[in-house]
Structure formats: C-alpha cells, structure tokens
Backbone as CSV, one residue per row, in Angstrom:
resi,resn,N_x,N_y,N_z,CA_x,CA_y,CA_z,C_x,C_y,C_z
1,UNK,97.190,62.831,77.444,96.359,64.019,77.609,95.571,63.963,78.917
2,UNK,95.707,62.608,78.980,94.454,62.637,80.904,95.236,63.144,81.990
3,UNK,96.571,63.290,81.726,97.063,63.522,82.836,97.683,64.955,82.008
4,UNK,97.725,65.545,81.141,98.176,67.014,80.382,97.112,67.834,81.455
5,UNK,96.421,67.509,80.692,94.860,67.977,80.751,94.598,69.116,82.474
6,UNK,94.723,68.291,83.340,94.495,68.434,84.559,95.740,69.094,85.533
7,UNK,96.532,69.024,84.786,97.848,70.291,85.253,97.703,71.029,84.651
8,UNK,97.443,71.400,83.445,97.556,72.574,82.521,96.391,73.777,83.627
9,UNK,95.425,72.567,83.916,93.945,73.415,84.883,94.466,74.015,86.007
10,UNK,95.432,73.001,86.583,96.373,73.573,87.884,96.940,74.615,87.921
11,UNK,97.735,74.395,86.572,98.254,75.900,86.499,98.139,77.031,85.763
12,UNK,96.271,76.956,85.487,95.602,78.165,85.369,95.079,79.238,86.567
13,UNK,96.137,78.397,87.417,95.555,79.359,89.054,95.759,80.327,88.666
14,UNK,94.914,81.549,89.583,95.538,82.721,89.756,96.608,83.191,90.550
15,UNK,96.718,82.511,91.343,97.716,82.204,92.386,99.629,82.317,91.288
16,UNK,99.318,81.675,90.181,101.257,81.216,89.976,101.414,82.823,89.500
17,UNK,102.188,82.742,89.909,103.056,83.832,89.763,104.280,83.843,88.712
18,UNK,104.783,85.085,88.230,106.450,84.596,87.668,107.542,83.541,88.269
19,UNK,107.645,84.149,88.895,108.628,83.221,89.912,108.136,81.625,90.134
20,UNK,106.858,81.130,90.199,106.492,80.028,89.841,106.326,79.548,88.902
21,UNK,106.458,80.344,87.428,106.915,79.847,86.428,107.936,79.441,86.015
22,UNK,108.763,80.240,86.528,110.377,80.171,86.712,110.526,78.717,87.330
23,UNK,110.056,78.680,88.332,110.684,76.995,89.035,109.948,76.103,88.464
24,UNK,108.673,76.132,87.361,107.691,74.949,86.811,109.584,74.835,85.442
25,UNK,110.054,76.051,85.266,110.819,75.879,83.783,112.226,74.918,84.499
26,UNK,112.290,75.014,86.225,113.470,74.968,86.553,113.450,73.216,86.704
27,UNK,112.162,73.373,87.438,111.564,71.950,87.285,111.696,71.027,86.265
28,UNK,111.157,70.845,85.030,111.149,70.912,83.664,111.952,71.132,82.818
29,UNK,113.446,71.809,83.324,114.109,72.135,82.059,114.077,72.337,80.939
30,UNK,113.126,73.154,80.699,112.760,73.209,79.416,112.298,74.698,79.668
31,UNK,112.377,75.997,78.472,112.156,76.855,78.593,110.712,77.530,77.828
32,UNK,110.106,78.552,78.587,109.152,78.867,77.439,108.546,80.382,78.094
33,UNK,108.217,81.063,77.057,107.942,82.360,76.808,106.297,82.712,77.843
34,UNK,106.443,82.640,78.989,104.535,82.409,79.147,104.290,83.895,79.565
35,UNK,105.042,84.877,79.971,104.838,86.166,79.096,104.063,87.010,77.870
36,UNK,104.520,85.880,76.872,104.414,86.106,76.108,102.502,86.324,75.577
37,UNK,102.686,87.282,74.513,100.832,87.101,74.119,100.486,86.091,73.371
38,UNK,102.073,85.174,72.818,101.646,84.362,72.259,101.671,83.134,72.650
39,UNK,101.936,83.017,74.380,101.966,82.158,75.258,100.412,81.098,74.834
40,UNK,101.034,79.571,74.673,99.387,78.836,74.017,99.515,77.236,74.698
41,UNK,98.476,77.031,74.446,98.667,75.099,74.866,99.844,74.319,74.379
42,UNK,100.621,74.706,73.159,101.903,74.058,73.010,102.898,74.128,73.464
43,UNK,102.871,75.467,74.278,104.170,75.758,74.928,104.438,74.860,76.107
44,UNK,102.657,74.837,76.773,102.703,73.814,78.211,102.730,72.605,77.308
45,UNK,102.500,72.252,76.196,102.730,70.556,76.036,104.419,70.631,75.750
46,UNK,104.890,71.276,75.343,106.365,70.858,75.223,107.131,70.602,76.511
47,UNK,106.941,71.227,78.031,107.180,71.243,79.080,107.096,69.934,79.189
48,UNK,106.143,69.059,79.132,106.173,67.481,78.817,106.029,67.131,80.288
49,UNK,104.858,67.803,80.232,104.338,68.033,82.029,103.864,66.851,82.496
50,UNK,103.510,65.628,81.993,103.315,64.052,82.273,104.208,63.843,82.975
51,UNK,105.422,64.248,82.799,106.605,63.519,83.775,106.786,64.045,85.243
52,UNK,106.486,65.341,85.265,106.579,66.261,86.235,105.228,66.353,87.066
53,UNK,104.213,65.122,87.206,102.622,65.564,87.788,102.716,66.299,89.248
54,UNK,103.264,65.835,90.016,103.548,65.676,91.341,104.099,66.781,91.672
55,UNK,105.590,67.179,90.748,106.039,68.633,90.871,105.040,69.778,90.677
56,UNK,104.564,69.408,89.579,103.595,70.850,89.619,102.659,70.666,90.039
57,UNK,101.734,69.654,90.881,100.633,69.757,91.929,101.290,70.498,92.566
58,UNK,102.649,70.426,93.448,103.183,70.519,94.329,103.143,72.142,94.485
59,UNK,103.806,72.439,93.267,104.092,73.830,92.611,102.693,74.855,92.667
60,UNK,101.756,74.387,92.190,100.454,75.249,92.358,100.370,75.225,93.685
61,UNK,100.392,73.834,94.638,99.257,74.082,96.322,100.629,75.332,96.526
62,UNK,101.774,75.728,96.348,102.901,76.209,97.288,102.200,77.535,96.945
63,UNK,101.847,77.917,95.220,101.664,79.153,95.016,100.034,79.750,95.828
64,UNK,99.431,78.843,96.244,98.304,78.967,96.547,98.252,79.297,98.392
65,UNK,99.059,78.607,98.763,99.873,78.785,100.362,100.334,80.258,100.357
66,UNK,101.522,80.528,99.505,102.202,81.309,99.512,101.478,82.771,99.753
67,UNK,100.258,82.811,98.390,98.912,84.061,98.255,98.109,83.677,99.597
68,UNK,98.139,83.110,100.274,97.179,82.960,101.716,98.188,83.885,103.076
69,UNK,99.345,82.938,102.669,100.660,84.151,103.640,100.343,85.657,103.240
70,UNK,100.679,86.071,102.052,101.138,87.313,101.602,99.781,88.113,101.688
71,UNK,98.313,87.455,101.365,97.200,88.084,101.963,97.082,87.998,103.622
72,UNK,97.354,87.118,104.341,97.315,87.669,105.593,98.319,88.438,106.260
73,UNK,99.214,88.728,105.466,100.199,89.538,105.807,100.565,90.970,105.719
74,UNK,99.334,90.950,104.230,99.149,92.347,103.857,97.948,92.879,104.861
75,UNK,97.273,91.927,105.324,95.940,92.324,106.581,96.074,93.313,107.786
76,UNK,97.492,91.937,107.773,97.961,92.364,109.075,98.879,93.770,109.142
77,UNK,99.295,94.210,108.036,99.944,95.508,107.751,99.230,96.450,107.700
78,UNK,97.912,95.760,106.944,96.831,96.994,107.173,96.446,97.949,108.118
79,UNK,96.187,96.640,109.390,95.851,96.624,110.739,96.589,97.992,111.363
80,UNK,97.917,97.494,111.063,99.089,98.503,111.943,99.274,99.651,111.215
81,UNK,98.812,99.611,110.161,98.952,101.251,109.596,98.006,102.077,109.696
82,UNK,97.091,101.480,110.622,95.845,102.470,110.907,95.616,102.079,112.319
83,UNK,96.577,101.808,113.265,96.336,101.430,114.468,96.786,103.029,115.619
84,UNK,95.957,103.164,116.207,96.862,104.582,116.749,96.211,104.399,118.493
85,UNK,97.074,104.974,118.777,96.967,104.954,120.402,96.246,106.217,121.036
86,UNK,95.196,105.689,121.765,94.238,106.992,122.253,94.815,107.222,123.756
87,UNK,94.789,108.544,124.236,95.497,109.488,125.085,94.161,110.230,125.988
88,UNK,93.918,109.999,127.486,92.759,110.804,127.709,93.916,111.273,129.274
89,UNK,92.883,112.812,129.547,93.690,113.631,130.504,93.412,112.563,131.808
90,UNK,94.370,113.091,132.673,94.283,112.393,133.985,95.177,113.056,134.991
91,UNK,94.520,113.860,136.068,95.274,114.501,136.619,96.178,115.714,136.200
92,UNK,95.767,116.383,135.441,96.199,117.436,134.560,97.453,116.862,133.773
93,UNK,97.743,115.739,133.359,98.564,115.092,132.121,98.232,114.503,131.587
94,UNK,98.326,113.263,130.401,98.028,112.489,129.377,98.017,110.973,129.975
95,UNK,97.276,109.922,129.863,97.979,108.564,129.796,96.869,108.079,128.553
96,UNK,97.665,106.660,128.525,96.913,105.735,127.437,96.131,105.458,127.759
97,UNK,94.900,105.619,127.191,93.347,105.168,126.702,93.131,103.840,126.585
98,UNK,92.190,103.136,126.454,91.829,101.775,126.354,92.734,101.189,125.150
99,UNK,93.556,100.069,125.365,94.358,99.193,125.145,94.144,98.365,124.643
100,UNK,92.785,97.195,125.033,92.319,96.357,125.044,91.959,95.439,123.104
101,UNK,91.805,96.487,122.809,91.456,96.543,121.148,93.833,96.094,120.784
102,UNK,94.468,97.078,120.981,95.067,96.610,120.557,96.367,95.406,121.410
103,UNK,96.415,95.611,122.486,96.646,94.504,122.736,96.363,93.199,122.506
104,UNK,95.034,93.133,122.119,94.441,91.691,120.901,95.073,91.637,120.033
105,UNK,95.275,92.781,119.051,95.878,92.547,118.062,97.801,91.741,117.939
106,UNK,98.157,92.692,119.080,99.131,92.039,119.403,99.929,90.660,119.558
107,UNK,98.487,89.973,120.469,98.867,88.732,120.508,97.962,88.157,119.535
108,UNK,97.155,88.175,118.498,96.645,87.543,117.708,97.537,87.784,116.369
109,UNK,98.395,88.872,116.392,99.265,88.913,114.955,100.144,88.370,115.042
110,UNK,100.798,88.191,116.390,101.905,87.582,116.631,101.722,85.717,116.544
111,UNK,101.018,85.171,116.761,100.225,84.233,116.657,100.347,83.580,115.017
112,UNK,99.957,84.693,114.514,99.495,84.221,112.858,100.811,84.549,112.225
113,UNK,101.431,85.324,112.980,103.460,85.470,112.521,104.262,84.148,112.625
114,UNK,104.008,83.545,113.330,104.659,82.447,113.951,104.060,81.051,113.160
115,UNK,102.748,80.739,113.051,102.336,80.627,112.268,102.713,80.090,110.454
116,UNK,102.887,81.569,110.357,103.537,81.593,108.784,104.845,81.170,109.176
117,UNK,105.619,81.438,110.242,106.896,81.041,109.747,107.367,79.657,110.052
118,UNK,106.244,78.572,110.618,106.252,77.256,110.375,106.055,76.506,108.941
119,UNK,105.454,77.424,108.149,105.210,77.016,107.040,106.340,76.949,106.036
120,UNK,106.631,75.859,104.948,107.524,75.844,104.396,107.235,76.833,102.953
121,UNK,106.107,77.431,102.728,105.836,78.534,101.807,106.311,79.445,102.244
122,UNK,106.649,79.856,103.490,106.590,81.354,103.811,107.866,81.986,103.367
123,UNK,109.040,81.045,102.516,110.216,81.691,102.121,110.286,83.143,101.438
124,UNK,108.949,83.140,100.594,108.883,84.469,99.498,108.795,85.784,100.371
125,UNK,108.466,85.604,101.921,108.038,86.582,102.540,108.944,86.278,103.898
126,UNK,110.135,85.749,104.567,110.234,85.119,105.038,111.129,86.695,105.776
127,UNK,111.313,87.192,105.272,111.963,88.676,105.876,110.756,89.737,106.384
128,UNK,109.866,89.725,105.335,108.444,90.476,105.493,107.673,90.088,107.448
129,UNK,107.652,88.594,107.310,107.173,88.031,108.351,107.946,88.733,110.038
130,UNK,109.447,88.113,109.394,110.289,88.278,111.114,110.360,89.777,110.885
131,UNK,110.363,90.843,110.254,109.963,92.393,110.785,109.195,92.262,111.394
132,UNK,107.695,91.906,110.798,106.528,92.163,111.778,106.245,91.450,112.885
133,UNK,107.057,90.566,112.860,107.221,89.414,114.620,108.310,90.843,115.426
134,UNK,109.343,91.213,115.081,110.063,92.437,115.808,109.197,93.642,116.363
135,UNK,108.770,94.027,115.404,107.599,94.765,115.741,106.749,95.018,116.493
136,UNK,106.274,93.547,116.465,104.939,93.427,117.721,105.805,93.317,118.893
137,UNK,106.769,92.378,119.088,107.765,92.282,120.013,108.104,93.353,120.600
138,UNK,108.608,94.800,119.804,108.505,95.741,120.343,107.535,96.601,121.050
139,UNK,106.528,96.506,120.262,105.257,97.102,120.835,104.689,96.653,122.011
140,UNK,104.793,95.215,122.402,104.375,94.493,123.570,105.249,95.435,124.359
141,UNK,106.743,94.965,124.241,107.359,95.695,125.426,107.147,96.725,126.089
142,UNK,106.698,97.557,124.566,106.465,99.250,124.971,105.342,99.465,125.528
143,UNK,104.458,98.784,125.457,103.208,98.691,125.899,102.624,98.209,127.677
144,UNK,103.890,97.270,127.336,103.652,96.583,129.284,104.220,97.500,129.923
145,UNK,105.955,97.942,129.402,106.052,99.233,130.488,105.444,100.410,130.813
146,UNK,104.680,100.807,129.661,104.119,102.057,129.630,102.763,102.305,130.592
147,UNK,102.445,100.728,130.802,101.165,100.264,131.723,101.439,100.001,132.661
148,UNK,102.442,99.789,133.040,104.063,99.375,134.733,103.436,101.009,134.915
149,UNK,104.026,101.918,134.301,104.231,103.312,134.762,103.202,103.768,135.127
150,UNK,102.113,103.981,134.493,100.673,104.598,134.951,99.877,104.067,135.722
151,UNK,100.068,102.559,136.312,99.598,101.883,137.095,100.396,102.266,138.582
152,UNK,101.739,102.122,138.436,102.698,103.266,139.725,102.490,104.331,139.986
153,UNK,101.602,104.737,139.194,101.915,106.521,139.104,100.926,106.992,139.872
C-alpha cells in the first residue's frame, strides 16, 4: 500500500486524460472501466500498480508536459486569431502600420514551436505544432517582403 498509495495520488491528476488511461491499461495489461461511475479504488488495485511505479510516474509527468504543450499552444492560437494588420494612408494609398507588436510575436511563437517539438510529449499535438511553425514561416516571409516593397517604394 506505501507504494499503491502514492500512484493512485499521481493519477488523480487532472492532467490524465483517456488516452492516458488507455496506455496506464496498455502498460498494465490489465483492463478496467475508469469511465465508468462505478470506477473505485479496486479497479486501480487490480492494475497491480506496485509493479508498474516508474511507468506511471512516467505516465502522469508525460500527461502533465503534454497539458503545458496543448495550453501553450492553444495561447498561441489565440494570439493569431485576433492578430490583424493595421493599414495607414501614405501618399494617397495604403501601407502597413506598425509591425513591431507582431513581428515579436513571430519570432517568440516560433521559438516556443520549436521548442515543443524537441519535446518527447509533443506527439499528441505533433501535427497541431508543425502547422503553426508553417504558418509563422509564412507570415515572416510575407511580412519581410511586404517591408522590401514599401521601404523601395
């Protein structure tokens, strides 16, 4: 029980997810209902989680990594879905407005993209991530030429 005890706590995170239940059962071979409402302390003692300590430390820090990716990832989505480009007249036409705000963002998302995808958690999101590395990638580009042009102009 000294060693039950203190995984069972582990994996009262909020962090595990289905899918980390799934690999604690895959882990474990052993199956159990934690769905369920009648999900209880016997189900985790039959798992016979003494044998497995290490796996499921392992198993919680990943799910706990994983919710640190997928929250800074959802941040960073935030960011760009409310990011918009300001336009002031110049010479009786349009150019881009101060930059400076998002060009930070640029290289600071790209940063924390790269980042996650050193990490060996970042599999659950590991498609999520390299979009938004393309992305910025694109936007840089579009951004330096578009500042080539009005600086020539």
């Amino acid at each position: 029980m000294g060693t039950i005890l203190p995984l069972i706590s582990e994996l009262h995170s909020k962090y595990m997810m289905d899918r980390h239940w799934r690999r604690l059962m895959t882990i474990t071979q052993k199956n159990i209902n934690f769905t369920s409402p009648g999900f209880c302390l016997e189900d985790l003692i039959k798992l016979e989680l003494y044998k497995y300590g290490e796996e499921v430390s392992d198993l919680v820090d990943s799910a706990t990594k994983e919710a640190r990716i997928e929250t800074n990832l959802n941040k960073i989505e935030g960011i760009w879905d409310s990011q918009k480009l300001d336009f002031i007249e110049y010479k009786d036409t349009f150019i881009l407005g101060q930059l400076d705000e998002t060009i930070e963002f640029v290289e600071t998302h790209s940063m924390e993209l790269m980042s996650m995808l050193s990490s060996k958690d970042v599999e659950e999101f590991k498609d999520r991530v390299l979009k938004w590395q393309q992305n910025l990638k694109k936007v840089d580009a579009m951004l330096g030429i578009w500042i080539k042009v009005q600086k020539n102009w």
